[in-house]
Residue frames as a rotation matrix with the C-alpha (Angstrom) as fourth column:
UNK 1
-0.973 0.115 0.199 20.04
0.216 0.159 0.963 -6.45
0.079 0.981 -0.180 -6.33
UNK 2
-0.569 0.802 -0.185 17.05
-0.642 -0.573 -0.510 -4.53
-0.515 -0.172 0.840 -6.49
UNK 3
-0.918 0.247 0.310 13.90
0.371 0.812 0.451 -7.30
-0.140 0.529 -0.837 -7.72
UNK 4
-0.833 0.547 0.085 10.61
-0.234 -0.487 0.842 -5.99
0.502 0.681 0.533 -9.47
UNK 5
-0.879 0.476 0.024 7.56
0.044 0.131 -0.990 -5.56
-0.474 -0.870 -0.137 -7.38
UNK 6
-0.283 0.868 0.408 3.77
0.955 0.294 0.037 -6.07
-0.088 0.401 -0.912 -8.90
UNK 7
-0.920 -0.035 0.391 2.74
-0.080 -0.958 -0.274 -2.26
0.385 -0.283 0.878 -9.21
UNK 8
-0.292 0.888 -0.356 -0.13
0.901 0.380 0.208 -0.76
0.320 -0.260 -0.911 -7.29
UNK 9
-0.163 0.425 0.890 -2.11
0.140 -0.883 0.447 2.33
0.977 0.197 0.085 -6.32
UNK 10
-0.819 0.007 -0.574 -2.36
0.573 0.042 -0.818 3.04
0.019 -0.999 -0.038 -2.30
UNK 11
0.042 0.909 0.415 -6.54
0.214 -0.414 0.885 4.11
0.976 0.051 -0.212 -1.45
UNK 12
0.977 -0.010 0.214 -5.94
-0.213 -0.166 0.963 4.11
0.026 -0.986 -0.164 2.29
UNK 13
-0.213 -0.856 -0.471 -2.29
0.611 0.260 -0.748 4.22
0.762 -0.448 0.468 4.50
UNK 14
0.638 0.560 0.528 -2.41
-0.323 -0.428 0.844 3.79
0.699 -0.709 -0.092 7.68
UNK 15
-0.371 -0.927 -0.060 1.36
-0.594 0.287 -0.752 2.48
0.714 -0.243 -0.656 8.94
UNK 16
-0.461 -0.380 0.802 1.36
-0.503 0.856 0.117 -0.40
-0.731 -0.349 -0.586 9.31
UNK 17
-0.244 0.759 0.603 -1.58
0.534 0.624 -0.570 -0.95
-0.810 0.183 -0.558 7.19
UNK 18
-0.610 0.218 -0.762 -2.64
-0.791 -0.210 0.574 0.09
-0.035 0.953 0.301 3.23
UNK 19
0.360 0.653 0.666 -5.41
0.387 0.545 -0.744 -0.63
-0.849 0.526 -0.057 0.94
UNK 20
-0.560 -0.770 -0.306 -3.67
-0.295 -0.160 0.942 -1.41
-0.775 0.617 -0.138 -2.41
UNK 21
0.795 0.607 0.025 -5.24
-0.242 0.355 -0.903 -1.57
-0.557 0.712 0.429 -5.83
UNK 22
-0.434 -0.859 0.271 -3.67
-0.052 0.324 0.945 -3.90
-0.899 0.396 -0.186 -8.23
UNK 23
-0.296 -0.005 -0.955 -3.46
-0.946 -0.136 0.294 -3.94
-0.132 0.991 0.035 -11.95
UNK 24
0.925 0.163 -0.343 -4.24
-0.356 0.687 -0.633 -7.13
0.132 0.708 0.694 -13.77
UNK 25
-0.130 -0.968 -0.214 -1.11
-0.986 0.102 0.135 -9.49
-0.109 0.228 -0.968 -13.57
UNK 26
0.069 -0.215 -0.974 0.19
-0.389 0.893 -0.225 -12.86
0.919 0.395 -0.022 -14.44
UNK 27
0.386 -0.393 0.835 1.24
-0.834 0.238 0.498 -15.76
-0.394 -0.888 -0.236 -11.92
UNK 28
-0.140 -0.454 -0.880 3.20
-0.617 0.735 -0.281 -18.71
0.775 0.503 -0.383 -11.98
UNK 29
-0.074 0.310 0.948 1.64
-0.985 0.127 -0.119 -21.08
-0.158 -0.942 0.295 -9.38
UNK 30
-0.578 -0.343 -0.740 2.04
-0.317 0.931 -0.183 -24.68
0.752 0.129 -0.647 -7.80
UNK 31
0.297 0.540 0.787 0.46
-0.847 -0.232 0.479 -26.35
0.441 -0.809 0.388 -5.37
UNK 32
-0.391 -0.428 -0.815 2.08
0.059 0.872 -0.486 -28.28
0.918 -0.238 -0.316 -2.70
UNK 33
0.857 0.507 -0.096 0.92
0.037 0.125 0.991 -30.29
0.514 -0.853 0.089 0.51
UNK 34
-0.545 -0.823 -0.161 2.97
0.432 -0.111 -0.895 -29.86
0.719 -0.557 0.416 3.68
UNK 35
0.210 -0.249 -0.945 3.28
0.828 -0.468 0.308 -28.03
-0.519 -0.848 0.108 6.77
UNK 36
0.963 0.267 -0.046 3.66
0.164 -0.711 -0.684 -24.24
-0.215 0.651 -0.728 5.99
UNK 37
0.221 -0.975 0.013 7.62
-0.519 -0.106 0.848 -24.28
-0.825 -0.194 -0.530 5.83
UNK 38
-0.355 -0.353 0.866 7.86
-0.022 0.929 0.370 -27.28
-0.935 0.112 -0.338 4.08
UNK 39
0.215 0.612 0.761 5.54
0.903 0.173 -0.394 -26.36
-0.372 0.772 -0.515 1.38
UNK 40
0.802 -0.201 -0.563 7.01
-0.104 -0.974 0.201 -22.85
-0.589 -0.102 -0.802 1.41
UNK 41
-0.387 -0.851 -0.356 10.39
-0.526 -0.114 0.843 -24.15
-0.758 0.513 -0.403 0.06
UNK 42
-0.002 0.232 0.973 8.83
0.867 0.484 -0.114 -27.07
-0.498 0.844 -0.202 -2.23
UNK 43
0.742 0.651 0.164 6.62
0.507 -0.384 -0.771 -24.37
-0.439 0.655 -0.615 -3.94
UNK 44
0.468 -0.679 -0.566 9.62
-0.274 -0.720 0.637 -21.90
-0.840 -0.143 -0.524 -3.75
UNK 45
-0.571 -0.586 0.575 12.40
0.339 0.470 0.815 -24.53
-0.748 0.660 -0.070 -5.74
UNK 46
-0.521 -0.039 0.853 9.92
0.506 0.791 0.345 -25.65
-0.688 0.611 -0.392 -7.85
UNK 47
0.974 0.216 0.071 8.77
0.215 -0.772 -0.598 -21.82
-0.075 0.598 -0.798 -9.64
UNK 48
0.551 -0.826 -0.117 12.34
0.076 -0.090 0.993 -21.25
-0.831 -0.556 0.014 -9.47
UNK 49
-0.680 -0.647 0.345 13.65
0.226 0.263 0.938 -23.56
-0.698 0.716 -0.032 -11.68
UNK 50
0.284 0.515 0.809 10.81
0.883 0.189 -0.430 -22.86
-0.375 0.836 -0.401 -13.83
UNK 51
0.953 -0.046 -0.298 11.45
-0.102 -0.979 -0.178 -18.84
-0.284 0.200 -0.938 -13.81
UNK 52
0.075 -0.989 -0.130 15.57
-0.515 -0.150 0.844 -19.71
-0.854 0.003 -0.520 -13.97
UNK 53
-0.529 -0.336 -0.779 15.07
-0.845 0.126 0.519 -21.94
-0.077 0.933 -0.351 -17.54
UNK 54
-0.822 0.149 0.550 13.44
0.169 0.986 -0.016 -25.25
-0.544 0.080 -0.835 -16.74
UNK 55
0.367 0.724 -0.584 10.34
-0.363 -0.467 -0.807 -23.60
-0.857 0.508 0.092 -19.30
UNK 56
-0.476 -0.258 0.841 10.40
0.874 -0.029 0.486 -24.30
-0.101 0.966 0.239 -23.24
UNK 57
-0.423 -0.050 -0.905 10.48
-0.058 -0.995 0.082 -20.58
-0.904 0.087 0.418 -24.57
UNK 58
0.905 0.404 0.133 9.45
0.038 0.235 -0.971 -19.93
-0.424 0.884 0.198 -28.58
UNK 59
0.279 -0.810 -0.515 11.50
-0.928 -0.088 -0.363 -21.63
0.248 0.579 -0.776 -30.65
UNK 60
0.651 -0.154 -0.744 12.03
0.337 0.936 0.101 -24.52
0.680 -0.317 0.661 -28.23
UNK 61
-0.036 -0.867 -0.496 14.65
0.404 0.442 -0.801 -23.22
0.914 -0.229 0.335 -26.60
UNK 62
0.590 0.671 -0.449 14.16
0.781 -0.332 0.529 -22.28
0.206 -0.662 -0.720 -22.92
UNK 63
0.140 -0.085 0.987 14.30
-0.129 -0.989 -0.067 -18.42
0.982 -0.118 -0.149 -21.37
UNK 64
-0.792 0.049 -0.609 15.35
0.582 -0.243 -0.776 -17.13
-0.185 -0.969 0.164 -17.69
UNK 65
0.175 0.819 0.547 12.96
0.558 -0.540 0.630 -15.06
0.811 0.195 -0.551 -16.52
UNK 66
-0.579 -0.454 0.677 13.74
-0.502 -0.455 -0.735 -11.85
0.642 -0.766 0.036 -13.92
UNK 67
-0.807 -0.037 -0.589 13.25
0.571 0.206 -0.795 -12.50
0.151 -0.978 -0.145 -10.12
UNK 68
-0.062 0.397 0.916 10.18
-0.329 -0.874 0.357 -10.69
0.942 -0.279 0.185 -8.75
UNK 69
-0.936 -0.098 -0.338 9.13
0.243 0.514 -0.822 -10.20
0.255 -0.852 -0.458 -5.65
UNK 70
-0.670 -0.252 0.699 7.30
-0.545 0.806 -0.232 -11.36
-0.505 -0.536 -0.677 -2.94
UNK 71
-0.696 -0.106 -0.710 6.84
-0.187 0.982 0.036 -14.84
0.693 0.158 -0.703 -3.02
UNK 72
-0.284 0.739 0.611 3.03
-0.956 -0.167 -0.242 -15.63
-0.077 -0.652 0.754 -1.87
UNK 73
-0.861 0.291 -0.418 1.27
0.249 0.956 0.152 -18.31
0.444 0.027 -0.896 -0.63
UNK 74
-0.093 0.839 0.536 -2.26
-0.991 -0.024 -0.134 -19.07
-0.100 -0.544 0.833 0.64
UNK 75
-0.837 -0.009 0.547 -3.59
-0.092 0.988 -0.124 -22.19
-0.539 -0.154 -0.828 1.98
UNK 76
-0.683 0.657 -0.319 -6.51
-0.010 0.428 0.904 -24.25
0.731 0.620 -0.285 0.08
UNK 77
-0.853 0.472 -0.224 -9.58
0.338 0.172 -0.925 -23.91
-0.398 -0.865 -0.306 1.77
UNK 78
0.095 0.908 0.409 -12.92
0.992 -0.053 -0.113 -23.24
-0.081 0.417 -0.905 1.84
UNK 79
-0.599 -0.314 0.736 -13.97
0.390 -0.918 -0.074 -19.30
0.699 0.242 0.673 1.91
UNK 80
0.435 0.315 -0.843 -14.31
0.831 0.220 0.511 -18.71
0.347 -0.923 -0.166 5.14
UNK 81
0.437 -0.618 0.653 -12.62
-0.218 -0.777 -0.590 -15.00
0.873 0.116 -0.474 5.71
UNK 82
0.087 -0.668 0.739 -9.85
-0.696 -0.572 -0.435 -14.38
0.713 -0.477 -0.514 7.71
UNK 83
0.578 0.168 0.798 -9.51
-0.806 -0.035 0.591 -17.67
0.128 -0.985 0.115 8.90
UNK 84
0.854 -0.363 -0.372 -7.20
0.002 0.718 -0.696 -20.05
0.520 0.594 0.614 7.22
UNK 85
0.392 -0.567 0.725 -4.60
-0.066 -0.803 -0.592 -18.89
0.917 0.185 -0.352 8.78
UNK 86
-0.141 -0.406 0.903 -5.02
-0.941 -0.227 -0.249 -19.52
0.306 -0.885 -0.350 12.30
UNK 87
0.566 0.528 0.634 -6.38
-0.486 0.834 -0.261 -22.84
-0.666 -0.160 0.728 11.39
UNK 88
0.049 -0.495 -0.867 -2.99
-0.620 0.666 -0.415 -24.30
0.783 0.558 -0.275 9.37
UNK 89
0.679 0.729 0.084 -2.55
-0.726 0.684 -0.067 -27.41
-0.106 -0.015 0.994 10.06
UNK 90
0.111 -0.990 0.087 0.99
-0.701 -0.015 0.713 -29.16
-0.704 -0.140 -0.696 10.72
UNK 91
-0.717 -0.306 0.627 -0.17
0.076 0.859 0.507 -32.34
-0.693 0.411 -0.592 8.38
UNK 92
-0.641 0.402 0.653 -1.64
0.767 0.347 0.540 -32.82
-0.009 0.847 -0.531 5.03
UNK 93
0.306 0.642 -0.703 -2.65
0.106 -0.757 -0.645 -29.04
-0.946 0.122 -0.300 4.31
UNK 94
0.012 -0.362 0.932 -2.25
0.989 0.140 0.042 -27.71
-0.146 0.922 0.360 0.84
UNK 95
-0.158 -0.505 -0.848 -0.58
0.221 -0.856 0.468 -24.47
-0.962 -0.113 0.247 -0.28
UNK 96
0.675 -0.011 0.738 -0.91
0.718 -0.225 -0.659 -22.77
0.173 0.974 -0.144 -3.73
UNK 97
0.282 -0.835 -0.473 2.52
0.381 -0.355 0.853 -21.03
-0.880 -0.421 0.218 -3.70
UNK 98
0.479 -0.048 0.876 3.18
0.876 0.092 -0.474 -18.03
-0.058 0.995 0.086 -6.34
UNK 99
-0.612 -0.636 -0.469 5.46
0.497 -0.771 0.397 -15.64
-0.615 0.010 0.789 -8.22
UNK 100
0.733 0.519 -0.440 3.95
0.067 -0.698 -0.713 -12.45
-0.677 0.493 -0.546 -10.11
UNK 101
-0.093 -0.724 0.683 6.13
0.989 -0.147 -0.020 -12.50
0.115 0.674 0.730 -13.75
UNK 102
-0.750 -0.264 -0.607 7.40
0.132 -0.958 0.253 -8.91
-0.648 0.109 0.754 -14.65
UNK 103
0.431 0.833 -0.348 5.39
0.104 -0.429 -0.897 -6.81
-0.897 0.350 -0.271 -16.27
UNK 104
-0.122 -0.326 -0.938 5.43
-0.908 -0.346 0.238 -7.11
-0.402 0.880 -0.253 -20.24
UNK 105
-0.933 0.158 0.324 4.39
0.145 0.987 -0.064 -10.87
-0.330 -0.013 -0.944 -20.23
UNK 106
0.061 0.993 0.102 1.10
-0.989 0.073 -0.126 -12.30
-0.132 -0.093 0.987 -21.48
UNK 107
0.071 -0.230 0.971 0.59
-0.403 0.883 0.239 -15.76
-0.912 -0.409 -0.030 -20.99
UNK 108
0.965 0.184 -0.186 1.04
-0.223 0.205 -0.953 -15.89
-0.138 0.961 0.238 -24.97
UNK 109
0.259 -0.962 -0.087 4.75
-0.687 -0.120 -0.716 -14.80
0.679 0.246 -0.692 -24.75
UNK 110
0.032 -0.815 0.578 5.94
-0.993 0.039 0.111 -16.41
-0.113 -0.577 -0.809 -21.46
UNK 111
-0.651 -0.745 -0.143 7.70
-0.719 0.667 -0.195 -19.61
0.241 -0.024 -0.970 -21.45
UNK 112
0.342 0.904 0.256 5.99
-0.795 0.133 0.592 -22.66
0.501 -0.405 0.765 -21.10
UNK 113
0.395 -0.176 0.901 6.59
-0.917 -0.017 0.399 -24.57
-0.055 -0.984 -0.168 -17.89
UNK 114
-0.346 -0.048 -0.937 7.83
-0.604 0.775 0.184 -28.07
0.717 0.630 -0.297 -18.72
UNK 115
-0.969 0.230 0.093 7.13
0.018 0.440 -0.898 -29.08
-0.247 -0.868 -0.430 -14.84
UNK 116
-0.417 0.887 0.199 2.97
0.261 -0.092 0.961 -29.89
0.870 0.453 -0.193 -15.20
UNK 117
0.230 0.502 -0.834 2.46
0.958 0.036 0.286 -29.13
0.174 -0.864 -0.473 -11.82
UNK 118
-0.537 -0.406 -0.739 2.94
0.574 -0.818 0.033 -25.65
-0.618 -0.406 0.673 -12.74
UNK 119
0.185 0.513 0.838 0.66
0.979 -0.024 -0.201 -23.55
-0.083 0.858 -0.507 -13.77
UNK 120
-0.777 -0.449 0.442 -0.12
0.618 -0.680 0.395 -20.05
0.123 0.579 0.806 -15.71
UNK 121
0.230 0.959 -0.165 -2.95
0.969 -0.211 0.125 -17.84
0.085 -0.189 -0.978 -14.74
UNK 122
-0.469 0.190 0.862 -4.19
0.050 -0.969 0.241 -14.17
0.882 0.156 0.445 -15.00
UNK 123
-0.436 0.313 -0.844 -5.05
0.883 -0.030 -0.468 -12.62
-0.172 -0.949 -0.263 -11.81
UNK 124
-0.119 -0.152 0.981 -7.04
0.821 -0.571 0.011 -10.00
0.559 0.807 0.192 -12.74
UNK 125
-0.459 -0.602 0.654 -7.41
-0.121 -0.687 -0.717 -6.43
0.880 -0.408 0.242 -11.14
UNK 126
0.494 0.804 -0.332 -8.57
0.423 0.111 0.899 -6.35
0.760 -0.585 -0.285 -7.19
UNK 127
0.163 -0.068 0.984 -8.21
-0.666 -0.743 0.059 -4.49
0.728 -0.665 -0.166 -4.08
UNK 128
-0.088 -0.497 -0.863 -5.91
0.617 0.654 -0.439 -5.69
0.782 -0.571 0.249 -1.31
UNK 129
0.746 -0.078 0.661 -6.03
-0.498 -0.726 0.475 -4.67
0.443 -0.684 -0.580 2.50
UNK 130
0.679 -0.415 -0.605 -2.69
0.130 0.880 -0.458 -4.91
0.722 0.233 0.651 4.04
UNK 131
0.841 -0.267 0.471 -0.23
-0.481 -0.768 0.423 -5.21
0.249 -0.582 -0.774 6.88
UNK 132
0.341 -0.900 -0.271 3.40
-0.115 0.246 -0.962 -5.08
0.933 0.359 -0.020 6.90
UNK 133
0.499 -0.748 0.438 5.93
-0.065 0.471 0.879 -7.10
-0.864 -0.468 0.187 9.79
UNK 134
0.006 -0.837 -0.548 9.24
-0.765 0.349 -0.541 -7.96
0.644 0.423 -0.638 9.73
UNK 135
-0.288 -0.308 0.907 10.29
-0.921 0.348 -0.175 -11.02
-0.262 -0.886 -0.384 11.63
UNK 136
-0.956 -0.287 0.065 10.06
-0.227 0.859 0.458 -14.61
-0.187 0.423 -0.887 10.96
UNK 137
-0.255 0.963 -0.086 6.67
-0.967 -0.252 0.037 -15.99
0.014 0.092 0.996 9.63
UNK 138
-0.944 0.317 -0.090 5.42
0.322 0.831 -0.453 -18.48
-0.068 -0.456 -0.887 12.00
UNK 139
-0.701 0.669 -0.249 2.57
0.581 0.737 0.345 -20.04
0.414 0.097 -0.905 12.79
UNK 140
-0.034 0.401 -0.915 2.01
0.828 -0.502 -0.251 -17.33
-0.560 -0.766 -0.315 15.66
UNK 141
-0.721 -0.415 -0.554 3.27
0.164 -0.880 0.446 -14.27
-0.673 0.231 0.703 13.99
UNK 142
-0.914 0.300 0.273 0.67
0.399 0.543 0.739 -15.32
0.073 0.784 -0.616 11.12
UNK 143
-0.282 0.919 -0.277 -1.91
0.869 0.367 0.332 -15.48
0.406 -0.147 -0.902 13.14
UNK 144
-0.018 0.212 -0.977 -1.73
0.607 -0.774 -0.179 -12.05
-0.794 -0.597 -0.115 15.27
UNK 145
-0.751 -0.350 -0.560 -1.15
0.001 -0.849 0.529 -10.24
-0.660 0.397 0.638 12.10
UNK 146
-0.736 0.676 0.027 -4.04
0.424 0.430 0.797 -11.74
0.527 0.599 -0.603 10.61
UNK 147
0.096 0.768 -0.634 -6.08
0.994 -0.107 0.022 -11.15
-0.051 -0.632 -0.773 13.76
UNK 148
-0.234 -0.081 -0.969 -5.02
0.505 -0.861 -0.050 -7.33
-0.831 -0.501 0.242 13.52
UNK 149
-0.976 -0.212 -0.043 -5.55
0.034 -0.346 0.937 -7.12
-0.214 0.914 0.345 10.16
UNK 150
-0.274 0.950 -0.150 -9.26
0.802 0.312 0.509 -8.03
0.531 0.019 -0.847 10.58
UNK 151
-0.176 0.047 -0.983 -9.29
0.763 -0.624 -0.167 -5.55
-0.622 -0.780 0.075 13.43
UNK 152
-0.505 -0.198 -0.840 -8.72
0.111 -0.980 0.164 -2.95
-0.856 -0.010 0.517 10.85
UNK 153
-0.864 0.481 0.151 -10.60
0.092 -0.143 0.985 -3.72
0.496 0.865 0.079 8.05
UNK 154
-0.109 0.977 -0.186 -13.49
0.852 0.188 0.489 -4.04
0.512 -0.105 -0.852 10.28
UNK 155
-0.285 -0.090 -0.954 -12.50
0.615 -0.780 -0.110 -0.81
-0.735 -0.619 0.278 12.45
UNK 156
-0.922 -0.247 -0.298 -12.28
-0.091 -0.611 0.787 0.87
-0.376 0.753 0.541 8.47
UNK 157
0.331 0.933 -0.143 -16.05
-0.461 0.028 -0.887 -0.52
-0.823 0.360 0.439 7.66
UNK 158
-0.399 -0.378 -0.836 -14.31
-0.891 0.375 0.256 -2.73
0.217 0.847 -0.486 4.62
UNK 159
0.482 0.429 0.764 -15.30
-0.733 0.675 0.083 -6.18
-0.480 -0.600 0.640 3.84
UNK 160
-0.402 -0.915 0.014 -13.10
-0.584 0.268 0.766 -9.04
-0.705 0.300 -0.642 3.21
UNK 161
0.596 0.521 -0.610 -13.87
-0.798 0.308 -0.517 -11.28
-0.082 0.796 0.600 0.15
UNK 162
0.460 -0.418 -0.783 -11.06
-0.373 0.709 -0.598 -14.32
0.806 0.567 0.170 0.24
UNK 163
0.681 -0.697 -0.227 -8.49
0.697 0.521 0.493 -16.55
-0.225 -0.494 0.840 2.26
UNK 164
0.859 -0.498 -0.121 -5.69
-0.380 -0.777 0.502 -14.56
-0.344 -0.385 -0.857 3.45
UNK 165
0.747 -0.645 0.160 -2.27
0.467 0.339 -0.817 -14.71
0.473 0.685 0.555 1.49
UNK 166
0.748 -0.618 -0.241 0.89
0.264 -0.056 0.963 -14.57
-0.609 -0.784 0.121 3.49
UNK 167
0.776 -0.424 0.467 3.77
0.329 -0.359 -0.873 -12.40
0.538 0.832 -0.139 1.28
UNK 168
0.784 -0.495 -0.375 7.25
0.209 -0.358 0.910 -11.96
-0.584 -0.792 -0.177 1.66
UNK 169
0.996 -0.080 -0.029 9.75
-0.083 -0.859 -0.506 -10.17
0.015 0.506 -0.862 0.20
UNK 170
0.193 -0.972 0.135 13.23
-0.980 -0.185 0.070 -11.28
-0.043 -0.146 -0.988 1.26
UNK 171
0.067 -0.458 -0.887 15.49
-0.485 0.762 -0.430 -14.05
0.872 0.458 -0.171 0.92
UNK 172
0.747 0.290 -0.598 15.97
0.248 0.713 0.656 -16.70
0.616 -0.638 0.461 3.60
UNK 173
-0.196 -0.960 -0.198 19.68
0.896 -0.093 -0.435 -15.79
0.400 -0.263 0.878 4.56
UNK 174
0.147 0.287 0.947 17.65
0.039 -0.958 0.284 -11.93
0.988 -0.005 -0.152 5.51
UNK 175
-0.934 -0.199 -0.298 17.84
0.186 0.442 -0.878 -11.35
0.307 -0.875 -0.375 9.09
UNK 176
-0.354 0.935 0.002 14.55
0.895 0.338 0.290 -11.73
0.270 0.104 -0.957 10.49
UNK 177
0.157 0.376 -0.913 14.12
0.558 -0.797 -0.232 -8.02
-0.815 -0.474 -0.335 12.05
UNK 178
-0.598 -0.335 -0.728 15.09
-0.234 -0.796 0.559 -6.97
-0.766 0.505 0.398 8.40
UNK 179
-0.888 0.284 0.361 12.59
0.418 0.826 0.379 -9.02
-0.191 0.487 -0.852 6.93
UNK 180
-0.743 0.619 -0.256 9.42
-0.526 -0.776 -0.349 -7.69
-0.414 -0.125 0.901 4.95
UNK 181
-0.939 0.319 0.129 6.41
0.336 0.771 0.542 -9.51
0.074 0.552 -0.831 5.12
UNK 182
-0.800 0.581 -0.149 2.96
-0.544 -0.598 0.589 -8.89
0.253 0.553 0.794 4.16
UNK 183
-0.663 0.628 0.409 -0.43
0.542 0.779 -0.317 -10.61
-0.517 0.011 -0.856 5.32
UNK 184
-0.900 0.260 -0.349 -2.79
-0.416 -0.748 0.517 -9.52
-0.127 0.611 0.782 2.85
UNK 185
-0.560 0.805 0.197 -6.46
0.457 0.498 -0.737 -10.12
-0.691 -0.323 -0.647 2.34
UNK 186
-0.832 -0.285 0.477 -8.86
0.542 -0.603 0.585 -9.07
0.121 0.745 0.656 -0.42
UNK 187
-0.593 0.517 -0.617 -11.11
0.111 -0.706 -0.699 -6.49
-0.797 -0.483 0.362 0.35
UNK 188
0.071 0.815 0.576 -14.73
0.989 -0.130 0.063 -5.45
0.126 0.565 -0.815 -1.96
């Protein structure tokens, strides 16, 4: 089942790595404390049910909403670049854990959440530098792809601007060498 991806513009590809401009889009975001796993599914469920009906639509009556993908997270922290990441934190970190709605939404039309620990928000447009793995997304994996990703923005003369945001793209049940994930970072 093919699931709707945020669009974007590619300024640099370099395989493994892209700098991606995005459009303006929507999110549906939560924040939950945990370990990154642990807060990974919370956050997961609990846009879920909000995207699958738990929402009061207009009219009252509530709306599915399509699947997109991937499913990001970034820890809470200060802004500190390109280090959040290797500094998680197995107890009492916090996650902000979102989906991008489909495109044709404004935060007039879409559904509103009935869960309050969900919220609505315009991301608006900005320049991502990124690099794609497959394999599970530990603690380690995280971190080297983070640490190489720095490598290359700084090899590229770019400069980061935020806390790194950890994106993935497949279900859990994927196998992990078929698995596409994304550390991403924004870039000025």
């Amino acid at each position: 089942m093919a699931v709707a991806e945020p669009p974007f513009s590619v300024s640099i590809s370099d395989t493994p790595f892209e700098v991606r401009d995005y459009p303006g889009f929507i999110v549906a975001e939560t924040w939950v404390e945990g370990d990154f796993d642990a807060a990974g599914r919370a956050g997961f469920r609990r846009i879920a049910s909000y995207i699958f009906g738990d929402n009061i639509a207009q009219g009252g009556a509530s709306a599915k909403i399509a699947m997109t993908a991937p499913v990001t997270m970034e820890p809470a922290s200060e802004k500190i670049a390109m280090t959040a990441p290797v500094t998680m934190e197995p107890e009492g970190q916090r996650w902000r854990v979102h989906f991008v709605m489909p495109a044709g939404y404004t935060l007039a039309t879409l559904p509103k959440p009935k869960d309050p620990r969900i919220t609505l928000r315009e991301v608006p447009a900005h320049r991502m530098a990124v690099v794609r793995f497959s394999g599970l997304t530990t603690q380690k994996s995280m971190s080297a792809q983070t640490a190489k990703l720095q490598a290359w923005i700084q090899a590229k003369g770019l400069r980061a601007a935020a806390t790194p945001q950890i994106a993935r793209y497949n279900d859990p049940f994927t196998l992990p060498w078929n698995r596409r994930n994304e550390m991403m970072l924004r870039v000025d």
